[in-house]
C-alpha positions in Angstrom: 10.2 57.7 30.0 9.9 57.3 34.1 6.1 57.2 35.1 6.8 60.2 37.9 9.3 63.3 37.5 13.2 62.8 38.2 15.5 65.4 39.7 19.0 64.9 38.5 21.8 66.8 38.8 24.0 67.5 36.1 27.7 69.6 35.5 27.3 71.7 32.2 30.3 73.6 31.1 31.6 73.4 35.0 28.3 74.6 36.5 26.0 72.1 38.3 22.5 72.2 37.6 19.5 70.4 38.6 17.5 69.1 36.1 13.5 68.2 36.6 11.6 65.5 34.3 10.0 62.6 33.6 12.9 61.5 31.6 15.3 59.1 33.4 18.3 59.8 35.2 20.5 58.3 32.9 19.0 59.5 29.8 19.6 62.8 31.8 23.2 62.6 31.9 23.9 61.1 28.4 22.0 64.8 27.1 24.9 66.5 29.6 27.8 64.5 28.3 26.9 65.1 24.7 26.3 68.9 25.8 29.9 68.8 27.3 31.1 66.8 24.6 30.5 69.7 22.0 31.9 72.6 24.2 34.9 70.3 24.1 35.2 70.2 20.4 35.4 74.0 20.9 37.9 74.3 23.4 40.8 74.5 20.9 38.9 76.8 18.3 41.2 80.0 19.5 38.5 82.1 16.7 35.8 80.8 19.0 37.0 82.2 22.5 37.8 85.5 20.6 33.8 85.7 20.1 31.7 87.5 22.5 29.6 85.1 25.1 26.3 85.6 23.6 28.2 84.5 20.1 29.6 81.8 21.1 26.4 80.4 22.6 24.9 81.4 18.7 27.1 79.3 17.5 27.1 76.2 19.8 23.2 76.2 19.3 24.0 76.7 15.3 26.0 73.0 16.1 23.4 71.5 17.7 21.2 72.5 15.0 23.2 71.2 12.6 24.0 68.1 14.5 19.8 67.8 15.1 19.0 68.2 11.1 22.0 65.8 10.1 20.7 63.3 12.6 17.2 64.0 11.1 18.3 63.5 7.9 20.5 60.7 8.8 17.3 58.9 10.7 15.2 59.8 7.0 17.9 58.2 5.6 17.3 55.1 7.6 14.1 55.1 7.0 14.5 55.1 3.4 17.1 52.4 3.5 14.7 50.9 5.4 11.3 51.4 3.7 13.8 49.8 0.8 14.8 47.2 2.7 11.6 46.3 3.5 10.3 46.9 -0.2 13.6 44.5 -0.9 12.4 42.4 1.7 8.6 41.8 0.3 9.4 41.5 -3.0 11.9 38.7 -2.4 9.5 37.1 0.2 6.8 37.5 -2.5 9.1 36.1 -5.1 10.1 33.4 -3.1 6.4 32.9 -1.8 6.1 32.5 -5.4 9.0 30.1 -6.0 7.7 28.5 -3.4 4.3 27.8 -4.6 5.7 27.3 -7.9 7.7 24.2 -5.8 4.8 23.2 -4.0 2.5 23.1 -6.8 5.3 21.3 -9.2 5.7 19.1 -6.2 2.1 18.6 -5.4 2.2 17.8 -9.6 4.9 15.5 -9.5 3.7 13.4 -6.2 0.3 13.5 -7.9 1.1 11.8 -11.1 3.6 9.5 -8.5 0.2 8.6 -7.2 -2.5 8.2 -10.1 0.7 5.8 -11.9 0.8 3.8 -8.4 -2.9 3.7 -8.3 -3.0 2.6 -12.4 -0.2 -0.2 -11.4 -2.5 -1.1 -8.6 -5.7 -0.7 -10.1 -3.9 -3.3 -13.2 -2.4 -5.6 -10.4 -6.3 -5.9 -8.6 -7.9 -6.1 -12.0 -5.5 -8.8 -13.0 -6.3 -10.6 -9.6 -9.8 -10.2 -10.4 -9.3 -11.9 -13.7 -7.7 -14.6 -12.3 -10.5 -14.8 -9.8 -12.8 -15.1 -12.2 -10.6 -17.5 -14.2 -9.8 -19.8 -11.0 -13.6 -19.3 -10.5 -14.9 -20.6 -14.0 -11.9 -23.8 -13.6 -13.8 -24.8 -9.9 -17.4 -24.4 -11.7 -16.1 -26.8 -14.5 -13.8 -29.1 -12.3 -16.9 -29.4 -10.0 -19.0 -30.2 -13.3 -16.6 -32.4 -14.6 -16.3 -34.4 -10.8 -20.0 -34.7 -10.7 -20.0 -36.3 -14.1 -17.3 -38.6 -13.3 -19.2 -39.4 -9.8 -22.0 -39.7 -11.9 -20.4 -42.2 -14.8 -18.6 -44.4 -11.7 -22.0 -44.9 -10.0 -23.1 -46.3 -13.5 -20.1 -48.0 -13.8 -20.7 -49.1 -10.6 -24.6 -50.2 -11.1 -23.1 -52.1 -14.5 -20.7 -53.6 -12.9 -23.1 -54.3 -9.9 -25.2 -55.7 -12.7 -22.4 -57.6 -14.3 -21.3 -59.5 -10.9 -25.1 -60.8 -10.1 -25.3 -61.4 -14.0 -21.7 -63.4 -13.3 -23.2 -64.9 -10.7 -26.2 -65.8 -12.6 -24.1 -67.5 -15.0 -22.1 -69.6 -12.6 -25.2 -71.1 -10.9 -26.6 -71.6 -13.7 -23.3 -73.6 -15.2 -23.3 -75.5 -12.3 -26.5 -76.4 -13.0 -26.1 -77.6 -16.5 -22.6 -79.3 -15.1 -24.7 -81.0 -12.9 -27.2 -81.9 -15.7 -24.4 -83.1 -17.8 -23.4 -85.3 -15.2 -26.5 -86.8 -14.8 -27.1 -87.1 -18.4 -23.8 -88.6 -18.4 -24.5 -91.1 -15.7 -27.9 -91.6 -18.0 -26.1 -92.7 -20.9 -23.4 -94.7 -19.0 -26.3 -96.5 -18.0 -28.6 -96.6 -21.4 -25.0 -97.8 -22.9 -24.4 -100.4 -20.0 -28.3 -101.4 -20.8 -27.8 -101.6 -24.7 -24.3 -103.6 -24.0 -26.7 -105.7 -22.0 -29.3 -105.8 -25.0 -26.8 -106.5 -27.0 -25.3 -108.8 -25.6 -29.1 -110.6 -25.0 -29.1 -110.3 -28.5 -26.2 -112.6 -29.2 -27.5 -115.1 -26.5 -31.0 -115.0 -28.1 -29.5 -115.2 -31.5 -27.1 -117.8 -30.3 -30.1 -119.5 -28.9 -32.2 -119.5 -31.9 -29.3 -120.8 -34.0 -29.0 -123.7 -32.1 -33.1 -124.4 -32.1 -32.9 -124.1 -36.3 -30.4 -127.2 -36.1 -32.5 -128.9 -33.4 -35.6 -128.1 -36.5 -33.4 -129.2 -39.2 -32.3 -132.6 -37.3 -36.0 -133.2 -36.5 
């Protein structure tokens, strides 16, 4: 409705009238042409012109009646198919909320076991790493053992072998000394066997010698 009263002019049945509210114009004139609509649907009723005035107005106001209820009933009628509707409405929107949720939570289900099996293959793959961790950890400890033992045994190999040269080198000075005592002990009994060929040989000259003085006694 118009916030202030409208004046309007309207024809009814051929007579213009002037029509105050707070309706609007055209609101106005749809109420005339439906007005002037149902005198129409009279116009060829020859029963109804054969009424007397005040009759015939009875009986256009018994058609608006009727056309008011059936419209009333008509609009209940909406409202029912409505309120139905809407009843049809909620139920499948609560049937599909709960399809839905049945969805969701299935969903929810499915992408949670999706997730605890990728966190059991992971959880397997880390403790597997960790295993080999500790495995890869427990070869270093016992490579670094085993390199500090064999560090160890070539530093005695080492000091032995250390040992071994200066013992070598021991040996060979003292080889060269008892080469050079051979030697001279060699040179000694060149010279004690050049003296005894000498003594020897003195021998034969004293022998020879005293020989020769035995004839000189016997021929005395």
């Amino acid at each position: 409705m118009a916030e202030y009263k409208t004046d309007t002019k309207i024809t009814i049945g051929g007579r213009t009238i002037t029509l105050s509210g707070h309706e609007s114009e055209e609101y106005m004139r749809q109420v005339a042409d439906y007005l002037n609509g149902k005198r129409k649907s009279f116009d060829d009723d020859t029963s109804y012109w054969k009424l007397p005035e005040d009759m015939r107005n009875i009986m256009l106001q018994l058609n608006l009646a009727d056309d008011y209820f059936k419209e009333q009933e008509h609009a209940s009628e909406l409202e029912r198919q409505l309120d139905t509707a809407k009843d049809t409405y909620n139920r499948m929107l609560q049937e599909a909320r709960a399809e839905d949720r049945k969805k969701i939570h299935s969903l929810e289900t499915g992408i949670q076991e999706k997730i605890d099996q990728a966190c059991a293959v992971e959880k397997e793959k880390l403790q597997s790493l960790e295993e080999r961790a500790r495995n890869q950890d427990t070869m270093i400890r016992d490579l670094q053992v085993r390199l500090a033992e064999t560090e160890k045994s070539l530093k005695d190999r080492e000091a032995e072998l250390q040992k071994t040269r200066e013992a070598g080198q021991q040996e060979k000075r003292e080889l060269a000394a008892l080469r050079q005592e051979l030697t001279s002990r060699k040179e000694t009994a060149l010279q004690a066997s050049r003296e005894i060929d000498a003594l020897q040989k003195s021998g034969q000259e004293f022998n020879a010698i005293l020989g020769r003085l035995q004839e000189i006694r016997k021929k005395l």
